[in-house]
Backbone atoms as SQL, in Angstrom:
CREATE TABLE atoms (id INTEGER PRIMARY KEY, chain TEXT, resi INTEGER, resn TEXT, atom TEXT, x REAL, y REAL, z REAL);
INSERT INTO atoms VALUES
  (1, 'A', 1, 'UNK', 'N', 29.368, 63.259, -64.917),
  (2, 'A', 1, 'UNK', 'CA', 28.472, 62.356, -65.628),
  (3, 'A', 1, 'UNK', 'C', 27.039, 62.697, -65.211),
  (4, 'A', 2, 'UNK', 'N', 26.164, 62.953, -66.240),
  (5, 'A', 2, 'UNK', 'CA', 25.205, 63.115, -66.161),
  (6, 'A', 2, 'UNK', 'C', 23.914, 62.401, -65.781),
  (7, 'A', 3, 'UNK', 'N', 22.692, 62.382, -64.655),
  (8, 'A', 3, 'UNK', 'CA', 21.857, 61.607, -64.733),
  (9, 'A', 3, 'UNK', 'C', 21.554, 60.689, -65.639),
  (10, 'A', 4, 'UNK', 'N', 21.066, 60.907, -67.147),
  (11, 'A', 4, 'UNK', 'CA', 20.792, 60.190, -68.049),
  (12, 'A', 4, 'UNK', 'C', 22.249, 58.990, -68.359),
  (13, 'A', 5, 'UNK', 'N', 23.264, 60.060, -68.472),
  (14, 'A', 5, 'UNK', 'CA', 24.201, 58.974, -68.819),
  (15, 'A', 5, 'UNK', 'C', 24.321, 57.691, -68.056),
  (16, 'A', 6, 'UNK', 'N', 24.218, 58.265, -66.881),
  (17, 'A', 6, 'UNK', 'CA', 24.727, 57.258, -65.375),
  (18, 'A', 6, 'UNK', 'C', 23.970, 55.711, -65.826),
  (19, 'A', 7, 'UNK', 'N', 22.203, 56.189, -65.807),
  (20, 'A', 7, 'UNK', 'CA', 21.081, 54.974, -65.949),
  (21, 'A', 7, 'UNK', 'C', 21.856, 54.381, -67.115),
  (22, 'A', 8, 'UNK', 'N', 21.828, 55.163, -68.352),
  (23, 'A', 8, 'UNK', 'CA', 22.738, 54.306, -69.489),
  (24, 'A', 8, 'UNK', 'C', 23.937, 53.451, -69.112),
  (25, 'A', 9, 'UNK', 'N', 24.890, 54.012, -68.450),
  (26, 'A', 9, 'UNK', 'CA', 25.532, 53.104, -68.469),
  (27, 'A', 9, 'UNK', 'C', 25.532, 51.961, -67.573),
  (28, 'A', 10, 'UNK', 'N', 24.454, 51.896, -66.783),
  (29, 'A', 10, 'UNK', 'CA', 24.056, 50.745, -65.782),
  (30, 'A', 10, 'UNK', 'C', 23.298, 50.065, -66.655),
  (31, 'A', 11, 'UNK', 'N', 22.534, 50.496, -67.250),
  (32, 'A', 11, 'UNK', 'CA', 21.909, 49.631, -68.414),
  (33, 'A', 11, 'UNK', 'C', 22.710, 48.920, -69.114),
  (34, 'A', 12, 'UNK', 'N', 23.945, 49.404, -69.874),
  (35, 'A', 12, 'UNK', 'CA', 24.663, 48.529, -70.459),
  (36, 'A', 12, 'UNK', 'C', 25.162, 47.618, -70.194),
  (37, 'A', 13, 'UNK', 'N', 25.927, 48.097, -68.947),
  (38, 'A', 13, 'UNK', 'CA', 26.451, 46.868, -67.566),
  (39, 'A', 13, 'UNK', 'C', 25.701, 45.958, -67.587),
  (40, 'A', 14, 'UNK', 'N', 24.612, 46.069, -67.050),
  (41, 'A', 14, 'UNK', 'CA', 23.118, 44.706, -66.609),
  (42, 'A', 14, 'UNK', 'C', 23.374, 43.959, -67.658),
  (43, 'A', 15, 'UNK', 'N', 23.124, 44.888, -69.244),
  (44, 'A', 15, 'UNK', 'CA', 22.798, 43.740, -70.482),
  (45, 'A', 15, 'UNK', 'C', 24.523, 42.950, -70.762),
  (46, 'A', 16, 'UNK', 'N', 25.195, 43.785, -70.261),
  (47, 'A', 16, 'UNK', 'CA', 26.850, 42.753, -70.735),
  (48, 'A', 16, 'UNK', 'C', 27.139, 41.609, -69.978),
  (49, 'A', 17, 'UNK', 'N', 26.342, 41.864, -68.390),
  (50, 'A', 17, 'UNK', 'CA', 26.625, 40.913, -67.552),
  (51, 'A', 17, 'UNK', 'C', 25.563, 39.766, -68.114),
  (52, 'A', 18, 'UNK', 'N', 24.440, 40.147, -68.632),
  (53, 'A', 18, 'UNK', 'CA', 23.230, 38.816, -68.440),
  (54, 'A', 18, 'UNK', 'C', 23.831, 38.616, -69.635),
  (55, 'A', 19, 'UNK', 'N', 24.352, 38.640, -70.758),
  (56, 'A', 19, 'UNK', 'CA', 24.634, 37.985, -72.074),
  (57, 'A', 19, 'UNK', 'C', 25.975, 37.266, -71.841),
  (58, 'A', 20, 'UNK', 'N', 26.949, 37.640, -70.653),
  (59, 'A', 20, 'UNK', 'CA', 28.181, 36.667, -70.506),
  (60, 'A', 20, 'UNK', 'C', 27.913, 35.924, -69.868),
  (61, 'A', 21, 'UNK', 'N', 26.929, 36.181, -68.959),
  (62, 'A', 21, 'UNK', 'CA', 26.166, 35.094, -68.229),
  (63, 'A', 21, 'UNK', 'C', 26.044, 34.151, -68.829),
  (64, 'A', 22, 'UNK', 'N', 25.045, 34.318, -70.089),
  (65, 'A', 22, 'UNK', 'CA', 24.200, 33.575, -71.050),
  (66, 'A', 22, 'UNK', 'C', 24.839, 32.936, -71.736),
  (67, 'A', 23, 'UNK', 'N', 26.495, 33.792, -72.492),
  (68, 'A', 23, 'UNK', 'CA', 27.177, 32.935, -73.177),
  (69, 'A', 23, 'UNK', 'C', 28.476, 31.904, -72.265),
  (70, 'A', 24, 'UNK', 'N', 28.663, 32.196, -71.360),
  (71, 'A', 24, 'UNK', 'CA', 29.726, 31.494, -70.481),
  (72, 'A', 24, 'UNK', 'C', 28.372, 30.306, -70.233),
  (73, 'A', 25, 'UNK', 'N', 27.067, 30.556, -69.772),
  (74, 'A', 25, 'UNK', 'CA', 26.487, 28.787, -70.072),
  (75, 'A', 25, 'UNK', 'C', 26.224, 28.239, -70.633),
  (76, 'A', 26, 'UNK', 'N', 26.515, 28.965, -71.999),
  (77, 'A', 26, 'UNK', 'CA', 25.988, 27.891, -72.950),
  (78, 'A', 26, 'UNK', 'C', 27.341, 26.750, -73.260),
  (79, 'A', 27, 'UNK', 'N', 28.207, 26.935, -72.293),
  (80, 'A', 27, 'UNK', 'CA', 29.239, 26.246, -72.826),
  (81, 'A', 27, 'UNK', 'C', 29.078, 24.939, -71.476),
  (82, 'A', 28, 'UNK', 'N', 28.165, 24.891, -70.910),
  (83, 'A', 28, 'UNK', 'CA', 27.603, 23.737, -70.005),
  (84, 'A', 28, 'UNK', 'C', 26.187, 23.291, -70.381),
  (85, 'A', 29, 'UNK', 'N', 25.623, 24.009, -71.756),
  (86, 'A', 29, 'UNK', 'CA', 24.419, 23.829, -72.256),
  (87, 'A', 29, 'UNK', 'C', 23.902, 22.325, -72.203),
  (88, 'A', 30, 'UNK', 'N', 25.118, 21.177, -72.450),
  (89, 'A', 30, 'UNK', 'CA', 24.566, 19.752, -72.808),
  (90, 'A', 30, 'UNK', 'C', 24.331, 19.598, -71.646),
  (91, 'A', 31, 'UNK', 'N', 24.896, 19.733, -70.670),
  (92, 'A', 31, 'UNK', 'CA', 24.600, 19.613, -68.923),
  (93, 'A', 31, 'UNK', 'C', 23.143, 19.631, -68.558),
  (94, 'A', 32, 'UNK', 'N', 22.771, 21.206, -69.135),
  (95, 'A', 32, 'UNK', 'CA', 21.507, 21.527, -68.806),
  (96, 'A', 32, 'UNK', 'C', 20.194, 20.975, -69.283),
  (97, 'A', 33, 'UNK', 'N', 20.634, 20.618, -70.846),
  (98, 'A', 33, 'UNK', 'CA', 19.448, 19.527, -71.353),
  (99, 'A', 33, 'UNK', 'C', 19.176, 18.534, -70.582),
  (100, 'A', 34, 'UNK', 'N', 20.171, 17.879, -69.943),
  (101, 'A', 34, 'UNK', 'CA', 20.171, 16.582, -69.691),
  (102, 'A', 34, 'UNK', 'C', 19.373, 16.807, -67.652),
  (103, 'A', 35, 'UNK', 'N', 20.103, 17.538, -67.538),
  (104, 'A', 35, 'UNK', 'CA', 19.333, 18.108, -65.878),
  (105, 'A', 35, 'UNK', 'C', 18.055, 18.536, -65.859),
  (106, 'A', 36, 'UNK', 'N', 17.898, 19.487, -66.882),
  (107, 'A', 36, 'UNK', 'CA', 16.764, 20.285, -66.533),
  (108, 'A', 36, 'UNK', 'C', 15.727, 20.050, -67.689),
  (109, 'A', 37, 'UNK', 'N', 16.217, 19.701, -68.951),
  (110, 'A', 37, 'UNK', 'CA', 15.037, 20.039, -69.892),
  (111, 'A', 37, 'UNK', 'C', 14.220, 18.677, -69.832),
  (112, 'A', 38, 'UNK', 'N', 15.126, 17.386, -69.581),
  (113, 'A', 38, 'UNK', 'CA', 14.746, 15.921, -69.861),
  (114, 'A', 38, 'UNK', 'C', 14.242, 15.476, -68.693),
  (115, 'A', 39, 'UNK', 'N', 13.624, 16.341, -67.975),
  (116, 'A', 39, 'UNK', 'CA', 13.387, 15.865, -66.437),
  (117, 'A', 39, 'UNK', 'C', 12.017, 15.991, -66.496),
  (118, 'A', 40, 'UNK', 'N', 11.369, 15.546, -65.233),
  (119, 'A', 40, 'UNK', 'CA', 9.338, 15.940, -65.164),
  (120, 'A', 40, 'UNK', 'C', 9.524, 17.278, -64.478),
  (121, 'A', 41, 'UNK', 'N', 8.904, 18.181, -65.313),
  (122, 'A', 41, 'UNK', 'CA', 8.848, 19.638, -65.188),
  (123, 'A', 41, 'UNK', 'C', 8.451, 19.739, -63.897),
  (124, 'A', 42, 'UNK', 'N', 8.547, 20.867, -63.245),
  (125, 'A', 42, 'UNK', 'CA', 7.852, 21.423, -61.852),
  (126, 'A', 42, 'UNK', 'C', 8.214, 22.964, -61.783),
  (127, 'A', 43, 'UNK', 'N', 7.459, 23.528, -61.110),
  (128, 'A', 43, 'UNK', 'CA', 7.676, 24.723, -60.747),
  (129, 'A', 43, 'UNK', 'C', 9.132, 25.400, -60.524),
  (130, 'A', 44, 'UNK', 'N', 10.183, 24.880, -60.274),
  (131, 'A', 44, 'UNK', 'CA', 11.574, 25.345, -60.146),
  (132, 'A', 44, 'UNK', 'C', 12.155, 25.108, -61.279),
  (133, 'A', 45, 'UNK', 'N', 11.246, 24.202, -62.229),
  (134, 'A', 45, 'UNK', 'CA', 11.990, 24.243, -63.660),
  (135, 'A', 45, 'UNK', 'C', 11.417, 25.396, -64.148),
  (136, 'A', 46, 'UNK', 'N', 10.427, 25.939, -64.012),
  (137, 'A', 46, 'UNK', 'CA', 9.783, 26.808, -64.756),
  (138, 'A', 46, 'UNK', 'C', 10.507, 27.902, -64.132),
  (139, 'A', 47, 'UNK', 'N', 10.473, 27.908, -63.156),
  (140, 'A', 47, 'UNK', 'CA', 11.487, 29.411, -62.438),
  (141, 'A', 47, 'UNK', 'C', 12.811, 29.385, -63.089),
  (142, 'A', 48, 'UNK', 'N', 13.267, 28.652, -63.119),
  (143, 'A', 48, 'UNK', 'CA', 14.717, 28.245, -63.594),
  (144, 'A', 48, 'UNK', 'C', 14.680, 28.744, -65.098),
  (145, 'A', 49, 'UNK', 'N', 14.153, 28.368, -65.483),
  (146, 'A', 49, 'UNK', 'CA', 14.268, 28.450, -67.423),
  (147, 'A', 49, 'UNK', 'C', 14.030, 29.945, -67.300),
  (148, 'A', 50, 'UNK', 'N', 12.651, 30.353, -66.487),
  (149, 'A', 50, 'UNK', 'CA', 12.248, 32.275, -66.411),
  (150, 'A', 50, 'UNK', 'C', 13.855, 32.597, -66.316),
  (151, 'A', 51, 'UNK', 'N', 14.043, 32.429, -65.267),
  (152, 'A', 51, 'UNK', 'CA', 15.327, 33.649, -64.736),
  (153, 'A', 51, 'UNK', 'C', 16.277, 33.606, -65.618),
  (154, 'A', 52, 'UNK', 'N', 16.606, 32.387, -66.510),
  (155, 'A', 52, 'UNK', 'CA', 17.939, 32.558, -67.498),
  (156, 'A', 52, 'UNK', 'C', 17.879, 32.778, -68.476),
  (157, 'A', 53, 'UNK', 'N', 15.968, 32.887, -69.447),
  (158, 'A', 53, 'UNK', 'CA', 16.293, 33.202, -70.596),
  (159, 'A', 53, 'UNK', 'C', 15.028, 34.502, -70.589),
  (160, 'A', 54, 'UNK', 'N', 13.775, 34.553, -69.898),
  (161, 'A', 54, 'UNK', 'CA', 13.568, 35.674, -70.078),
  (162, 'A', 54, 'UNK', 'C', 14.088, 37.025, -69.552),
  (163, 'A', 55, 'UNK', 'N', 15.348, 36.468, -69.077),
  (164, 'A', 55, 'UNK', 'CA', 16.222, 37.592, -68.203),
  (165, 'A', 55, 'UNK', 'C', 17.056, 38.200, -69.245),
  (166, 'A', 56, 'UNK', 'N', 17.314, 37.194, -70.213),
  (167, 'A', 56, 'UNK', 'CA', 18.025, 38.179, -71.303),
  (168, 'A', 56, 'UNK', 'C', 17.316, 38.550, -72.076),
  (169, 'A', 57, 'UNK', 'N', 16.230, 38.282, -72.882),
  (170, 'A', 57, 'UNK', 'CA', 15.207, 39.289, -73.528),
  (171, 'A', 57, 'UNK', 'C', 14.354, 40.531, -72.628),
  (172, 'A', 58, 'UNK', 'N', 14.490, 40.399, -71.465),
  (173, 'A', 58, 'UNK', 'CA', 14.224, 41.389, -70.609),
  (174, 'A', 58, 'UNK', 'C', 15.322, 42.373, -71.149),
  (175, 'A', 59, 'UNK', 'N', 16.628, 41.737, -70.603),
  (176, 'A', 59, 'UNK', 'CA', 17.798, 43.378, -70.618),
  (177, 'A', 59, 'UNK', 'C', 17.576, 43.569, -72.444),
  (178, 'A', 60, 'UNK', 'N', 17.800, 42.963, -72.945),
  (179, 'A', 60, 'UNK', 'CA', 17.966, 43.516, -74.456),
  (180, 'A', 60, 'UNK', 'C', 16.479, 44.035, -74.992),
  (181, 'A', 61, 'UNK', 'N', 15.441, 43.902, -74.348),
  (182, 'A', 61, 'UNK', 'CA', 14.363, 44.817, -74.874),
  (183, 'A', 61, 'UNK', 'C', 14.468, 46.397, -73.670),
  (184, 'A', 62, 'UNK', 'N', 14.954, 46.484, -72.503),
  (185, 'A', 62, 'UNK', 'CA', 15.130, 47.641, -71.736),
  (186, 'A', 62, 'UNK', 'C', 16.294, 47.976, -72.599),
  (187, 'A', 63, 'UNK', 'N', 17.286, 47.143, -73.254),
  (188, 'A', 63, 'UNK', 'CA', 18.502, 48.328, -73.488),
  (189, 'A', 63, 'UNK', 'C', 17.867, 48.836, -74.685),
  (190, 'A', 64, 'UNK', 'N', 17.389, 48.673, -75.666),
  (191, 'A', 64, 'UNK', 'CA', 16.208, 49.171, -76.823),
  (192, 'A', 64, 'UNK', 'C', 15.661, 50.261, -76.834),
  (193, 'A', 65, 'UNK', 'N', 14.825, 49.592, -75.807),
  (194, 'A', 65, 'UNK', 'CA', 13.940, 50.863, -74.943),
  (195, 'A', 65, 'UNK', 'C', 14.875, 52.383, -75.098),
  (196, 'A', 66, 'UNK', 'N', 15.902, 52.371, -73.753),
  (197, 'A', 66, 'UNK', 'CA', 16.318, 53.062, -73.970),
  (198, 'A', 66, 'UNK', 'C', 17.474, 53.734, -74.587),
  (199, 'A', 67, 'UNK', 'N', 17.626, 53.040, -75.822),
  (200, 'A', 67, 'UNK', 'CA', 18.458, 53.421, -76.890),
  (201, 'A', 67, 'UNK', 'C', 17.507, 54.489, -77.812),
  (202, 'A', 68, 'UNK', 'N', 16.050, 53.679, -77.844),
  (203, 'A', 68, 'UNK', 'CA', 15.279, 54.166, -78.818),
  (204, 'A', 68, 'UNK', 'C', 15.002, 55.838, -78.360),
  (205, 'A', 69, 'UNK', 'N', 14.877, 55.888, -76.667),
  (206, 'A', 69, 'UNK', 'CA', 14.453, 57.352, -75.840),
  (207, 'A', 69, 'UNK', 'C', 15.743, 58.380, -75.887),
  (208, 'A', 70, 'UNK', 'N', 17.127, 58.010, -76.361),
  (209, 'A', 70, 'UNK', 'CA', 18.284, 58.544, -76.543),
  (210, 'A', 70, 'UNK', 'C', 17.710, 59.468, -77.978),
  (211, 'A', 71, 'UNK', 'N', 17.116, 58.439, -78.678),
  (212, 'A', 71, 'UNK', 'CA', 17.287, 59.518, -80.437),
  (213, 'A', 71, 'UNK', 'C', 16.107, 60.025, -80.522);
């Protein structure tokens, strides 16, 4: 397996794990409204919301990225 391939397929990994991530919580989603969204904001809400949803537009704009540097 080749350098390039290797990063690819760690790339894919990252984005399969943060989207089962993403979809295995959305099935505690009402949980989270009620904990986190309906609460007085603070800094660990704001960290909190970062890490779980710009974490998946993170991997799915890197897997892009380098889908787009493949062709």
């Amino acid at each position: 397996m080749s350098q390039s391939n290797l990063g690819s397929s760690i790339a894919v990994a990252a984005f399969v794990g943060v989207t089962y991530d993403w979809l295995f919580s959305a099935l505690t989603f009402g949980q989270e409204v009620e904990l986190v969204w309906r609460q007085h904001w603070s800094l660990m809400t704001v960290l909190y919301l970062s890490v779980c949803y710009l974490g998946i537009l993170y991997a799915a704009y890197v897997q892009k990225t380098k889908q787009s540097m493949l062709c």
